[in-house]
MMTF fields as JSON, N, C-alpha, C and O atoms, coordinates in Angstrom:
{
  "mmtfVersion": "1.0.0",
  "mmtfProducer": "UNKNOWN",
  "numBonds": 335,
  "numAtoms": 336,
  "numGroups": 84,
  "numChains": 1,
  "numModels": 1,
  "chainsPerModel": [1],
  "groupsPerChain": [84],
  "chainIdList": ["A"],
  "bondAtomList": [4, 2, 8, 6, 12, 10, 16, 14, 20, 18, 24, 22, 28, 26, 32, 30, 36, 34, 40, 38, 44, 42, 48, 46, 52, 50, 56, 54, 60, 58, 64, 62, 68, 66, 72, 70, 76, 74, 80, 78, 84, 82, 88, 86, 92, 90, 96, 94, 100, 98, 104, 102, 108, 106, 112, 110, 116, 114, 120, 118, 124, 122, 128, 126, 132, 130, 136, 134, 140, 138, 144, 142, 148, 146, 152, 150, 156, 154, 160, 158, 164, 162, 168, 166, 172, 170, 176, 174, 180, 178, 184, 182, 188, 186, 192, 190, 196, 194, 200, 198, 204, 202, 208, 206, 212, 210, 216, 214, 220, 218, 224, 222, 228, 226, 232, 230, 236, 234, 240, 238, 244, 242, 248, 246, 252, 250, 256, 254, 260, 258, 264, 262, 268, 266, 272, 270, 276, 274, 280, 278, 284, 282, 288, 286, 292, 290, 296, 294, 300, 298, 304, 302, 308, 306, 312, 310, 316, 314, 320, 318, 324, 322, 328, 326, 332, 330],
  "bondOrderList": [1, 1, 1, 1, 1, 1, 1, 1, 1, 1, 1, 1, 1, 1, 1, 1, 1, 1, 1, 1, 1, 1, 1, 1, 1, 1, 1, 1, 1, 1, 1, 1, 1, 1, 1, 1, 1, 1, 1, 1, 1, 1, 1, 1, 1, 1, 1, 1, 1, 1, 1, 1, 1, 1, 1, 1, 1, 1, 1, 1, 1, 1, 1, 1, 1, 1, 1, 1, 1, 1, 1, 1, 1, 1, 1, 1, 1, 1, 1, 1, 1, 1, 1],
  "groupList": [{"groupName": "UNK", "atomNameList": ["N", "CA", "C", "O"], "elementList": ["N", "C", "C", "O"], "formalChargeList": [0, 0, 0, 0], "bondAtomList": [1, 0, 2, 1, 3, 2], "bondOrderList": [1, 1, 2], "singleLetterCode": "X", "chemCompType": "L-PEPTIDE LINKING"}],
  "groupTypeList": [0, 0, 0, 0, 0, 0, 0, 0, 0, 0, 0, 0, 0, 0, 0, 0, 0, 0, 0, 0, 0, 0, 0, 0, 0, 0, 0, 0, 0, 0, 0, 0, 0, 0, 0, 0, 0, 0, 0, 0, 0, 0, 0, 0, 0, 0, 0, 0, 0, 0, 0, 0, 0, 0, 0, 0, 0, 0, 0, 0, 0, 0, 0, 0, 0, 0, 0, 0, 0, 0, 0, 0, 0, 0, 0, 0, 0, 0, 0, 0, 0, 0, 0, 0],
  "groupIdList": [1, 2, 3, 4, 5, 6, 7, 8, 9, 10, 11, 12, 13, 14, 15, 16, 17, 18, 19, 20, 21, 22, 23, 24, 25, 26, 27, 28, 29, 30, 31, 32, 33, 34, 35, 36, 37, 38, 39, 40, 41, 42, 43, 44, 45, 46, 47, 48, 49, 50, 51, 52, 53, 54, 55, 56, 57, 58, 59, 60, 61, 62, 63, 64, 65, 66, 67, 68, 69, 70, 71, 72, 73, 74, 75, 76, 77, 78, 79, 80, 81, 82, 83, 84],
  "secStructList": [7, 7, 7, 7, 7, 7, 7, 7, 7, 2, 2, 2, 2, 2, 2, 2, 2, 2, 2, 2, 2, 2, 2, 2, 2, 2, 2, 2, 2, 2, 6, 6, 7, 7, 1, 6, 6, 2, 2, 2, 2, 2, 2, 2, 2, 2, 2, 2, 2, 2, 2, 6, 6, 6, 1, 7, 7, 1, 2, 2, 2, 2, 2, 2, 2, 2, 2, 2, 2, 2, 2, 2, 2, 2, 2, 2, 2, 2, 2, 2, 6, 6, 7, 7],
  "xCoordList": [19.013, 19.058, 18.215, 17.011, 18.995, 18.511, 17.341, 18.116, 16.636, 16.078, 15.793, 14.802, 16.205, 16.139, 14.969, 14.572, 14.519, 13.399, 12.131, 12.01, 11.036, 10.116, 9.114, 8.978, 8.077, 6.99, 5.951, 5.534, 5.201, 4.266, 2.62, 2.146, 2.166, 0.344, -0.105, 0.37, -0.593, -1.281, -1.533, -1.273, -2.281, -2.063, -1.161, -1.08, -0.232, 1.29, 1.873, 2.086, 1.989, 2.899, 2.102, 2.794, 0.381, -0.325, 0.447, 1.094, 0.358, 0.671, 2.296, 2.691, 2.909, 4.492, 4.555, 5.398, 3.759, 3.819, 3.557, 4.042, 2.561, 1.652, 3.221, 3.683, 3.674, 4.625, 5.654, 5.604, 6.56, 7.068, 7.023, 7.8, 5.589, 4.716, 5.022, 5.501, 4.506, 4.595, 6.108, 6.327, 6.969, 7.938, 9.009, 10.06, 8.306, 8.883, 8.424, 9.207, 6.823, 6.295, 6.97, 7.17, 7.136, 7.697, 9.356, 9.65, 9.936, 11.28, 10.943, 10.985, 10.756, 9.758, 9.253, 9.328, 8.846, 8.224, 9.174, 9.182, 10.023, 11.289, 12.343, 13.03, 12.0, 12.951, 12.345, 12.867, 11.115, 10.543, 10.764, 10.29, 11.744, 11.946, 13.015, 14.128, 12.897, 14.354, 15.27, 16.228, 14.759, 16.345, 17.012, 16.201, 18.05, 18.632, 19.253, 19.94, 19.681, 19.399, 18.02, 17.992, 16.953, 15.975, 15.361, 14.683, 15.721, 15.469, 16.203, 15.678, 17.323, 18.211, 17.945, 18.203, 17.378, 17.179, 15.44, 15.381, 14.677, 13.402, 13.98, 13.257, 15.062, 14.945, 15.653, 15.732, 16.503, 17.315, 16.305, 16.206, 15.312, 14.259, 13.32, 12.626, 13.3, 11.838, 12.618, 12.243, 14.236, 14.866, 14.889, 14.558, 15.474, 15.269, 13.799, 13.459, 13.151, 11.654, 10.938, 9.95, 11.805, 11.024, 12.081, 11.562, 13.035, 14.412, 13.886, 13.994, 13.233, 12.919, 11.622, 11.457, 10.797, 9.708, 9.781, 8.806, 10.816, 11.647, 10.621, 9.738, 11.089, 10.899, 9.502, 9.236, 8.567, 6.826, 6.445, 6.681, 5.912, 5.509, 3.954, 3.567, 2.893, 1.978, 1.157, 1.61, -0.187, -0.631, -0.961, -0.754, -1.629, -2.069, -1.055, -1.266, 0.25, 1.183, 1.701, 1.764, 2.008, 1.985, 0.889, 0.953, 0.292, -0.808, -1.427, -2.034, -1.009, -0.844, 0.507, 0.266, 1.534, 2.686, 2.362, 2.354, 2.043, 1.366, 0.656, 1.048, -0.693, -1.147, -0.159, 0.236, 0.204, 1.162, 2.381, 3.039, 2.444, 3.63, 2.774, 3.381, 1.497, 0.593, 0.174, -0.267, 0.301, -0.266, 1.218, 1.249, 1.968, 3.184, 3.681, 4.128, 3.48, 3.659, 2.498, 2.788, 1.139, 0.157, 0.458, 0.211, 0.99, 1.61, 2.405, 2.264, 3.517, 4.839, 4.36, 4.927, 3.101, 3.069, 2.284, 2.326, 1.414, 0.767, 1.756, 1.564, 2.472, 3.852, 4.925, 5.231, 5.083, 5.426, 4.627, 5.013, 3.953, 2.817, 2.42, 1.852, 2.763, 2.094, 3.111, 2.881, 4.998, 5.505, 6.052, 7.157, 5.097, 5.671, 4.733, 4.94],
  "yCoordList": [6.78, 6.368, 5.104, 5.038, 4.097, 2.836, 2.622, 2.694, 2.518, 1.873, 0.72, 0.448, -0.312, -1.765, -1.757, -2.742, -0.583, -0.803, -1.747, -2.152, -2.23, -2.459, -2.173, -2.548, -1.269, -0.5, -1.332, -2.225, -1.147, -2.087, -1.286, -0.206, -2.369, -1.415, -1.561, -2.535, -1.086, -0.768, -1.999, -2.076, -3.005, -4.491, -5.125, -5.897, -4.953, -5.585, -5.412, -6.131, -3.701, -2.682, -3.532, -4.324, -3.291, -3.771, -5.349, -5.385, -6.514, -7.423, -7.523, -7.991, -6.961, -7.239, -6.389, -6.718, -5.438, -5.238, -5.799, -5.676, -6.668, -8.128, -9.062, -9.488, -9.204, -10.323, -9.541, -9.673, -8.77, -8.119, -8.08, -8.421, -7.428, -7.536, -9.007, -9.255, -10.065, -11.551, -12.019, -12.389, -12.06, -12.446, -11.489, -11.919, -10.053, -9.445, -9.961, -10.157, -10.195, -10.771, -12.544, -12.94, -13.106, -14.165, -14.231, -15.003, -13.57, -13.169, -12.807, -13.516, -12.035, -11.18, -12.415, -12.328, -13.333, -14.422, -15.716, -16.463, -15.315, -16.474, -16.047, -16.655, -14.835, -14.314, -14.181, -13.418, -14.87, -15.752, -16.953, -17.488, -17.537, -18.968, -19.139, -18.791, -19.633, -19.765, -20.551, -20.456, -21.717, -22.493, -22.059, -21.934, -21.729, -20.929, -21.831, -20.896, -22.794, -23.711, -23.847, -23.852, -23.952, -24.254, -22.611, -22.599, -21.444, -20.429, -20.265, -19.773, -20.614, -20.342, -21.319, -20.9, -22.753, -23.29, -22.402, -21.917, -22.526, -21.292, -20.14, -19.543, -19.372, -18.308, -18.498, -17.523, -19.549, -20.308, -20.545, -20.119, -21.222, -22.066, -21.136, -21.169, -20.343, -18.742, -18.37, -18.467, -17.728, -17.157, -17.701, -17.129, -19.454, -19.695, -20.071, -19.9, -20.502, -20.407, -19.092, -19.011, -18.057, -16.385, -16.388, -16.197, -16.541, -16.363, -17.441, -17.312, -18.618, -19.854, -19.101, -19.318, -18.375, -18.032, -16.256, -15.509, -15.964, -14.778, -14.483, -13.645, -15.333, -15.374, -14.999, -14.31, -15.502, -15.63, -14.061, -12.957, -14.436, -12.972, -13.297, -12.33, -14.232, -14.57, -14.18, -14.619, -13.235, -12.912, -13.918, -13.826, -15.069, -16.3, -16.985, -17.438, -17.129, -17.868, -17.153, -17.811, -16.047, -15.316, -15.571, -15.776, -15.511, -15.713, -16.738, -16.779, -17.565, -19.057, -19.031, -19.412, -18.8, -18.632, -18.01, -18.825, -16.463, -16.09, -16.671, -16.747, -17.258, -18.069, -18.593, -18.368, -19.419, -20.923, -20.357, -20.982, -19.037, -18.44, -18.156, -18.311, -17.784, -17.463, -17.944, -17.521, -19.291, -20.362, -20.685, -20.089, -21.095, -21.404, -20.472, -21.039, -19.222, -18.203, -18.677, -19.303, -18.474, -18.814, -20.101, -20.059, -21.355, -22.582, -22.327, -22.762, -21.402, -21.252, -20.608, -20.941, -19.498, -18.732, -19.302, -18.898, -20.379, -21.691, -22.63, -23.033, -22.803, -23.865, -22.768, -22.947, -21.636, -20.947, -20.691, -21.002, -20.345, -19.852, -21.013, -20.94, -22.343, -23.368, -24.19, -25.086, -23.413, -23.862, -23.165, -23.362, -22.179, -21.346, -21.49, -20.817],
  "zCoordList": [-39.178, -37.787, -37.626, -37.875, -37.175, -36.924, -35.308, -34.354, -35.051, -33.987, -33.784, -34.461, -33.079, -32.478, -31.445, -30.823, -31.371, -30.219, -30.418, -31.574, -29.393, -30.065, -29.344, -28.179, -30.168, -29.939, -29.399, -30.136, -27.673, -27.429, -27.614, -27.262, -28.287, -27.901, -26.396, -25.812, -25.984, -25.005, -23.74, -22.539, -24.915, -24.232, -24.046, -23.091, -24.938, -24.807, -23.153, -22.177, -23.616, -22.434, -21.081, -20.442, -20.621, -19.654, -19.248, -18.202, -20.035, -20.044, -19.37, -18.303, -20.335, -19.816, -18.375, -17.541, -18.149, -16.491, -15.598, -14.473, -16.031, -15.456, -15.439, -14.381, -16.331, -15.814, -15.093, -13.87, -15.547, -14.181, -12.764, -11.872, -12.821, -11.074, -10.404, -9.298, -11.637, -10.757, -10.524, -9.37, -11.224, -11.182, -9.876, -9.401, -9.517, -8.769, -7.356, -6.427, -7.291, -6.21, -5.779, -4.631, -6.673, -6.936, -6.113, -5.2, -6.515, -6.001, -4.311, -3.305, -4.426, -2.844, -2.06, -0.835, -2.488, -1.813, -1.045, -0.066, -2.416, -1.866, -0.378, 0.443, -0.633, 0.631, 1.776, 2.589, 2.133, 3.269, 3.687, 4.688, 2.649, 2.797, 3.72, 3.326, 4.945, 5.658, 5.932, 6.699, 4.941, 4.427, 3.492, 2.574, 3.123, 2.425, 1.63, 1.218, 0.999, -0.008, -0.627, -1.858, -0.018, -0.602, -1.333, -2.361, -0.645, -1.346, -2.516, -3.515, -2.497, -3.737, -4.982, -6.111, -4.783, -5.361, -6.428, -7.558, -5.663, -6.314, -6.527, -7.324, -6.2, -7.361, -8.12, -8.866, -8.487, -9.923, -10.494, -11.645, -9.971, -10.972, -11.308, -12.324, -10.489, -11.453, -12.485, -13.653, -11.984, -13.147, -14.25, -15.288, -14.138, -15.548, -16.117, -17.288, -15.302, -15.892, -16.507, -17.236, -15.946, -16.528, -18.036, -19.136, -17.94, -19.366, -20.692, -21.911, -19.777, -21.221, -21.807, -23.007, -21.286, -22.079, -22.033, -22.115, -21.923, -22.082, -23.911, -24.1, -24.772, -26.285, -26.644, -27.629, -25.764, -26.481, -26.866, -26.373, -27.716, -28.328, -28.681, -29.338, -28.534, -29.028, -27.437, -26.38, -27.501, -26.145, -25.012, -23.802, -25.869, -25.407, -24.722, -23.597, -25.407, -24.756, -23.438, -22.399, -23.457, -22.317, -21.182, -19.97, -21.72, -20.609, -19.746, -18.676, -20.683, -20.216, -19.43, -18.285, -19.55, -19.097, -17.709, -16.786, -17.331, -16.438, -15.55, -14.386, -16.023, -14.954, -14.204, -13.06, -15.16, -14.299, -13.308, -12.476, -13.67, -12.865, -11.336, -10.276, -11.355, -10.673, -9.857, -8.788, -10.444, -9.549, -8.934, -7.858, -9.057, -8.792, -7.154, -6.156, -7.27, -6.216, -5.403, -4.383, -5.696, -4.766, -4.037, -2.832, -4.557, -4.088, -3.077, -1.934, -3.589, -2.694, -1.31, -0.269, -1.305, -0.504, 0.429, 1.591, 0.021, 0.741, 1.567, 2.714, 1.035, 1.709, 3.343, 4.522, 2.177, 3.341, 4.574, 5.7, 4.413, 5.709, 6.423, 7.513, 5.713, 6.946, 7.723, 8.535, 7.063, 7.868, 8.873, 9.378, 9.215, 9.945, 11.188, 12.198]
}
């Protein structure tokens, strides 16, 4: 019996929930936006920004990745709120 799975340690599993969470909050954020071109345009650009580093497997790169996703939402959620 073959398995394709792949087993995370502890930090891994923590981590990849960490990106989940942001990218879910991320999504969640865009659907405050009430031009609706300009929302669709940010969640094209998270999606493919979450799929291009889809690959990293190195913790560091992730994490670096993370931030910048981090900061990116904190930006967006700055822009939203002051045009309201």
């Amino acid at each position: 019996m073959r398995s394709d799975k792949v087993v995370l340690n502890l930090r891994q599993f923590m981590l990849r929930q960490e990106v989940l969470k942001t990218y879910k909050d991320i999504l969640k954020t865009c659907y405050k936006i009430d031009d609706h071109t300009y929302r669709k345009e940010i969640i094209e650009w998270t999606r493919h920004d979450f799929k291009m580093n889809k690959h990293l497997s190195d913790e560091t790169g992730i994490k670096i990745s993370l931030t910048r996703a981090k900061m990116s939402l904190k930006e967006l959620t700055t822009s939203i709120d002051m045009a309201k």
